[in-house]
C-alpha positions, 0 to 999 in steps of 0.5 A: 172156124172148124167143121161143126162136129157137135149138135151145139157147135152145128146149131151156132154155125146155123145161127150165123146171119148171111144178110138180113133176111138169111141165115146159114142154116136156111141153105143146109137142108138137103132131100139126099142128105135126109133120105140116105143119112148124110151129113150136109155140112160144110168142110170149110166153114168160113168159106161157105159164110164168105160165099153165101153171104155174098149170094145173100146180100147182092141177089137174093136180098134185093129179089125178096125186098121187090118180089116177095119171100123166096123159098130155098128148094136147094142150096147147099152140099156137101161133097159127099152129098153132091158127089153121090146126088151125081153118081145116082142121077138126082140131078147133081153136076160132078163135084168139079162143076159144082165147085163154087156153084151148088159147093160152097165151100171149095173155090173152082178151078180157078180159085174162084169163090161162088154159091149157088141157091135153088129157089121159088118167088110165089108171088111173082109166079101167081102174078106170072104163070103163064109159058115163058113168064119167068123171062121176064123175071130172068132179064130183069135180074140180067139187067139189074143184079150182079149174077153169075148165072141163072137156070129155070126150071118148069115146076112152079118157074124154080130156078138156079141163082148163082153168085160168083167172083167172075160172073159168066152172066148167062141163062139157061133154062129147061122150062119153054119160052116163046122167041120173037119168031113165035117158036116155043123152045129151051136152051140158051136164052142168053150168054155172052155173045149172043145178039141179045146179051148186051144192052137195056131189056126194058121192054121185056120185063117192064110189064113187072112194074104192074105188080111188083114196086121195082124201085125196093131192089136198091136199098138207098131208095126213099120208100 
């Protein structure tokens, strides 16, 4: 597939269907792109589709089916957007990082696929709110889907969702949670290595089954 070029050609590429419930155009929208007059449009198309229709149907597909609709703050960018969002300060990892992260359509160094979205689950932030909630939201999918990576953020418990062909399986967070000791902090919630990385996290997360039918992650349960 060639880079979309022509308002007709971007309008068949955005219509292209990810997974059920998404579809290409969803991921494009970039506030960068919009302010400073960039294109943000995928250099590898059919990369892009590959990668994105993985982080559709494993992660984000399963989250809306339990918790709800989800909103996409971010997903998306182009090298260009990305390269000059990290030259100005908006956030933006170098391109090298971003490659199979937040790029769709470049493989990292290791010739690895990935995409990642940044999103928001209204409902279980209105059931949730509290400080360090969204742990329970992040061990659940640490225990049930196939991350690679996972980020939280304070405003409205946002977080980075990564999909990737070697998955690193870590936490991290900017956002405050209480630890077993009582301490308030950010950092590492988990990687590998860590004590608490390994093992059944039920009691963290079983509170969510008060709210949320837990059962509709996996599409072959008897609703």
């Amino acid at each position: 597939m060639k880079k979309p070029e022509t308002v007709d050609s971007l309008t068949k590429f955005g219509r292209i269907r990810l997974s059920e419930h998404f579809f290409m155009r969803d991921f494009l929208f970039s506030d960068i792109a919009a302010i400073h007059g960039f294109s943000n449009i995928p250099d590898d198309p059919d990369l892009a589709v590959e990668a994105g229709t993985r982080l559709c149907e494993d992660l984000l597909e399963p989250l809306q089916r339990v918790f709800g609709r989800i909103v996409i703050r971010s997903a998306y960018r182009s090298c260009e957007v990305n390269d000059f969002g990290s030259k100005n300060k908006y956030n933006c990892a170098a391109n090298e990082r971003n490659y199979a992260a937040h790029i769709w359509d470049r493989r990292d160094a290791n010739g690895h696929m990935g995409a990642t979205a940044c999103i928001v689950i209204p409902e279980f932030v209105d059931a949730f709110p509290n400080e360090g909630a969204w742990t329970k939201l992040a061990w659940w999918i640490h225990d049930n889907l196939p991350y690679s990576s996972l980020y939280f953020f304070p405003i409205n418990f946002a977080f980075n969702i990564t999909w990737h062909e070697k998955p690193v399986r870590r936490i991290d967070s900017y956002t405050r949670w209480i630890t077993d000791a009582g301490e308030s902090k950010t950092g590492t919630l988990t990687k590998p290595g860590f004590d608490n990385h390994d093992g059944d996290h039920r009691t963290e997360w079983e509170d969510l089954s008060k709210v949320f039918d837990l059962s509709k992650a996996h599409r072959d349960t008897p609703q």
